[in-house]
N, C-alpha and C positions, 0 to 999 in steps of 0.2 A: 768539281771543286778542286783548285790546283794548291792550295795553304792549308791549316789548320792555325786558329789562333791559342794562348795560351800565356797564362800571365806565371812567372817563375815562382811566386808564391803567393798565402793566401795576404799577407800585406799588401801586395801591389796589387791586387783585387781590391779589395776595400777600400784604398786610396784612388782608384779609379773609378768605382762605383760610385763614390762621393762626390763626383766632379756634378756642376752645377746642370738640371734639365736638359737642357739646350746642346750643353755641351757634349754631356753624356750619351745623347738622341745622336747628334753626328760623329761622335767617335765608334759608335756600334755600326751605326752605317759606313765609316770607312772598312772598318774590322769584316763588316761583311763582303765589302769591295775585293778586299786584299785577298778576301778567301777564296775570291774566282776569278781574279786577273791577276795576282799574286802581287811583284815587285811593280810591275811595268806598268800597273797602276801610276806613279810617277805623282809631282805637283800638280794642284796644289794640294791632296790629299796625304801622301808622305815624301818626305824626303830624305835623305842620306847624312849622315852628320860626319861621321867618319868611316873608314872602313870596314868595320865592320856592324856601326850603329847604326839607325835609324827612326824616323820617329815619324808618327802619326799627327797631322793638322788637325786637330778639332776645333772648331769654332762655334759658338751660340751666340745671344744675345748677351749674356752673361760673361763673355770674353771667350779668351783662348786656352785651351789644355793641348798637349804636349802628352806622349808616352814615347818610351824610347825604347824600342826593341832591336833585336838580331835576330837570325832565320838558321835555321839546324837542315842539312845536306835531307831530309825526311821533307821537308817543305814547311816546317813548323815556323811559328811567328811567334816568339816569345819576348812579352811585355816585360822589361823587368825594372821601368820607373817612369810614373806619373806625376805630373805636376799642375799647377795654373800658371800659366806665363804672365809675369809682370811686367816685364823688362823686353825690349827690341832683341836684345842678346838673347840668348840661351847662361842662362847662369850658370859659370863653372862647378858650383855645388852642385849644380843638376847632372850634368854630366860626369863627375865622379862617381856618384853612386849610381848611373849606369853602368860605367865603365867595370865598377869594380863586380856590382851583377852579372856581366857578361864572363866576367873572369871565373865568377862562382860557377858559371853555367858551364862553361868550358871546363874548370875543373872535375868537377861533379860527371857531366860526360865523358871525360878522360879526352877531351879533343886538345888537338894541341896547336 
């Protein structure tokens, strides 16, 4: 096992547990991907949004989910915002409240 996954708190938990069957069933299947091929897993299961973001494909019958994590120099994968995807885009509100997650997470770590 080269990851460990790990959602930054218990809200992003619950908001991702909420996502619809379908969805749910193949974002635990990626999550378990990631934990044994790590990054290099690649599309169309995750991809890279920015530098230091990245986000998980889920797909069902039910549509699309999205979470948006960073990875910790330990091999950690940590979720810190789930959504349903409506839109082709990535909606800018979605990616703030990763971004500023990631910021808490690095803070909180003292990374810098």
């Amino acid at each position: 096992m080269q990851y460990k996954v790990f959602f930054i708190n218990r809200k992003v938990k619950n908001d991702t547990l909420k996502f619809p069957k379908g969805i749910l069933a193949n974002f635990i299947h990626i999550t378990e991907m990631i934990e044994e091929f790590g990054l290099s897993l690649g599309k169309p299961y995750i991809s890279k949004v920015e530098k230091e973001l990245f986000e998980i494909r889920a797909k069902g019958v039910e549509g699309i989910g999205r979470s948006f994590f960073c990875t910790s120099k330990t091999k950690e994968i940590i979720i810190l915002h789930s959504y349903i995807k409506k839109t082709q885009k990535i909606p800018q509100k979605e990616i703030k409240i990763a971004r500023k997650r990631l910021k808490e997470y690095k803070n909180e770590k003292g990374i810098v």
